[in-house]
KEKE-3310 file (N, C-alpha, C; in steps of 0.2 Angstrom, whole numbers, plus 5000, padded with zeros to 4 digits):
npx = (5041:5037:5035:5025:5016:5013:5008:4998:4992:4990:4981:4971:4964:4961:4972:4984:5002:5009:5000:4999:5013:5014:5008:5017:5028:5038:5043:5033:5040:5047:5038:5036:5047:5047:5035:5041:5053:5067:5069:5072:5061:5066:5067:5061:5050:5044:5038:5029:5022:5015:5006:4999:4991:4988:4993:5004:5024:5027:5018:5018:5034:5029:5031:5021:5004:4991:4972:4963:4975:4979:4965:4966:4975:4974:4962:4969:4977:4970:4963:4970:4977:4964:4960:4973:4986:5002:5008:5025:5027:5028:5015:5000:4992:4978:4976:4985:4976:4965:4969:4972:4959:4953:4963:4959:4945:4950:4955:4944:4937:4947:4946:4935:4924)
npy = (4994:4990:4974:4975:4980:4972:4961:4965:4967:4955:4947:4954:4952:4937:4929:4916:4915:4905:4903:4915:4918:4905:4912:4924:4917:4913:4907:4901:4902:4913:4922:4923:4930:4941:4947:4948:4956:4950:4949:4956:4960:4960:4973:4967:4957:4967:4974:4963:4961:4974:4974:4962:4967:4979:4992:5004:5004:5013:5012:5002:5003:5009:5023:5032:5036:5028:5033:5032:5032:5043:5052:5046:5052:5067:5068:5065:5076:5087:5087:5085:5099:5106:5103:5111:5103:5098:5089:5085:5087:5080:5072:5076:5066:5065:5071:5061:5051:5055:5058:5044:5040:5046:5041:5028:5030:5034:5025:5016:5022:5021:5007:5007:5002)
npz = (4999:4986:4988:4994:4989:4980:4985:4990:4979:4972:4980:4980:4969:4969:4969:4972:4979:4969:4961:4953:4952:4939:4932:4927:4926:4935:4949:4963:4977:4972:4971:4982:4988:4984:4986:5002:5001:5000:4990:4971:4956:4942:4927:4918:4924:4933:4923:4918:4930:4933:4919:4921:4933:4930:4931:4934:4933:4943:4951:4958:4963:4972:4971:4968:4976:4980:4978:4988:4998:4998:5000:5012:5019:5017:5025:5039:5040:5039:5049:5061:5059:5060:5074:5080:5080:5078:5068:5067:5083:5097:5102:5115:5125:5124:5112:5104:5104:5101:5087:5083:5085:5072:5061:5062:5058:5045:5038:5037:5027:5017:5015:5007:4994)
capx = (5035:5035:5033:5019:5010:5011:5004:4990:4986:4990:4975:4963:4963:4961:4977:4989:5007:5009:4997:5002:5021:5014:5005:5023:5034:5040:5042:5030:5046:5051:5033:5035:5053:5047:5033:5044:5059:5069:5071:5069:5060:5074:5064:5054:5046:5042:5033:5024:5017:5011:5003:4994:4987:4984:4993:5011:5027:5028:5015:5021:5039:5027:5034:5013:5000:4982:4969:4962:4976:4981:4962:4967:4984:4972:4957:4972:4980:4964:4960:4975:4974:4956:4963:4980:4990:5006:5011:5030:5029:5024:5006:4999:4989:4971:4980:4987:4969:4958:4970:4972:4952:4952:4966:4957:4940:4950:4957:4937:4937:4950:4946:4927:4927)
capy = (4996:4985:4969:4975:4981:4968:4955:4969:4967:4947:4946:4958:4948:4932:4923:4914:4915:4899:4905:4922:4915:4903:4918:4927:4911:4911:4899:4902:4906:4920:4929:4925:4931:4947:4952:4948:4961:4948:4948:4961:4959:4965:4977:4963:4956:4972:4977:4959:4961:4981:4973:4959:4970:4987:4999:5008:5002:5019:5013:4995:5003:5015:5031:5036:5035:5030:5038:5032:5034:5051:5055:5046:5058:5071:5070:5064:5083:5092:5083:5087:5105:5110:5101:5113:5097:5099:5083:5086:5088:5076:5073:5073:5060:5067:5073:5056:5046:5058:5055:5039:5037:5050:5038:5023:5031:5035:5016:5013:5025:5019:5000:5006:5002)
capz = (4997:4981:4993:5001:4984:4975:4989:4989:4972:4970:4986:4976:4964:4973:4968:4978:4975:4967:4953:4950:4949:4932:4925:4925:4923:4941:4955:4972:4981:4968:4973:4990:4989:4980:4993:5009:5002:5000:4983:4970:4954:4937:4924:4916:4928:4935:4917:4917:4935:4928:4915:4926:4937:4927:4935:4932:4936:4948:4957:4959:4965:4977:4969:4967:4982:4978:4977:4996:5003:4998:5005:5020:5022:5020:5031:5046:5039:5040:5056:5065:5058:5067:5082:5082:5081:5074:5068:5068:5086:5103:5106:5121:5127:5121:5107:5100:5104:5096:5081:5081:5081:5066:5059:5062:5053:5039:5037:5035:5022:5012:5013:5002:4986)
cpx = (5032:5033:5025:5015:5008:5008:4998:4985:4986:4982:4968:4963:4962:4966:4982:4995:5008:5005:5000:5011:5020:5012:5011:5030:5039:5039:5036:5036:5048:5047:5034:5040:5052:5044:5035:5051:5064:5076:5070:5070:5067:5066:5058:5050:5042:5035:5026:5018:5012:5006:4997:4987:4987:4986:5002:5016:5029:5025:5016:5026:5035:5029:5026:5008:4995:4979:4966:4967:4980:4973:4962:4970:4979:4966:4962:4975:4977:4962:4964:4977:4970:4957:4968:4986:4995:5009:5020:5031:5027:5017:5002:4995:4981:4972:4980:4979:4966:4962:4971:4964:4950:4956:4963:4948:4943:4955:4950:4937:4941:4949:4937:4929:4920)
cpy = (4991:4977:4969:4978:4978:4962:4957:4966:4962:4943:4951:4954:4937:4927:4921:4915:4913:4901:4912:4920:4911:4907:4921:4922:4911:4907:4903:4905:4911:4923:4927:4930:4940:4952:4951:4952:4956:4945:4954:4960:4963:4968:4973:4960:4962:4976:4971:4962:4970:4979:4968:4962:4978:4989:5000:5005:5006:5017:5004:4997:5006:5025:5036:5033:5033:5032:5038:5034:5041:5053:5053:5052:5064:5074:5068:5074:5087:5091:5087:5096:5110:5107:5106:5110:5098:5091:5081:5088:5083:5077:5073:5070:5059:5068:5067:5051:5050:5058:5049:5035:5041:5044:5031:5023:5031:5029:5014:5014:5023:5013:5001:5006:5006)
cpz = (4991:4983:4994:4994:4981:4980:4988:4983:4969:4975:4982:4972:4964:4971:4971:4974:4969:4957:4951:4947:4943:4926:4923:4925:4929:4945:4961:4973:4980:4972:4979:4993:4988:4987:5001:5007:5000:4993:4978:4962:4947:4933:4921:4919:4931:4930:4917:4924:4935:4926:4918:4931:4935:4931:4933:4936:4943:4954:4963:4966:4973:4977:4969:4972:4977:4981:4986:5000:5002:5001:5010:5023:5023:5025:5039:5045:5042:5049:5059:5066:5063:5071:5084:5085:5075:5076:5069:5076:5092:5104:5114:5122:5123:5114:5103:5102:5100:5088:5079:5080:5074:5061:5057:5056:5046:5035:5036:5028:5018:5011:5009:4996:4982)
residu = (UNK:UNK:UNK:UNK:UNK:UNK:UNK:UNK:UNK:UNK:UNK:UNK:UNK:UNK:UNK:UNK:UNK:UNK:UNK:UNK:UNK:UNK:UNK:UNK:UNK:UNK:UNK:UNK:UNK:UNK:UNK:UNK:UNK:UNK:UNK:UNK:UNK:UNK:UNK:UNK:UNK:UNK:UNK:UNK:UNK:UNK:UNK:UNK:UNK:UNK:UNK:UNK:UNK:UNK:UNK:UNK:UNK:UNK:UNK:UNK:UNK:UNK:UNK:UNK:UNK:UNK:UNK:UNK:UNK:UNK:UNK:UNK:UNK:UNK:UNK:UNK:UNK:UNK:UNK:UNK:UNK:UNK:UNK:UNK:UNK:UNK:UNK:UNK:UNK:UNK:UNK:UNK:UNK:UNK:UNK:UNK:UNK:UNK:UNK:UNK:UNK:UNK:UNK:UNK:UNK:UNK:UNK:UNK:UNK:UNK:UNK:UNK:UNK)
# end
């Protein structure tokens, strides 16, 4: 999850590896290392890239959802709900389409800013 957040938020902010690695005193390779899993940041680094991008080290790790996609999680809930889809079990066919277009709507709604 920390791979995949911090690509997130090195692209929201329009910087390439290569630059985010001089603002934190790492190589390109680190940050690529970091967001391909491959490698995994120690305490300090984890505070710098926090502090770069304003937000918690929790959310870094993935320990806290944001805010889009906790309303994703709950319009697929609610969805699923007034359909009488229990997600814990098989879909049937009708079933798994008409959630994957509620899914896909609610991938519109979390990419609004």
């Amino acid at each position: 999850m920390f791979g995949k957040r911090l690509r997130e938020l090195r692209l929201n902010k329009s910087l390439t590896q290569e630059q985010l690695g001089k603002i934190i005193g790492k190589s390109k390779n680190n940050i690529s290392q970091y967001e391909t899993g491959k490698r995994e940041p120690d305490l300090e680094t984890l505070n710098k890239f926090a502090e770069i991008f304003n937000v918690k080290v929790d959310y870094l790790l993935g320990n806290k959802k944001t805010k889009k996609e906790k309303i994703s999680e709950e319009i697929i809930k609610m969805f699923a709900e007034s359909e009488g889809i229990n997600l814990d079990s098989e879909l049937s066919d009708r079933q798994r389409d008409r959630l994957l277009n509620i899914v896909k709507k609610a991938i519109e709604i979390s990419k609004l800013k």
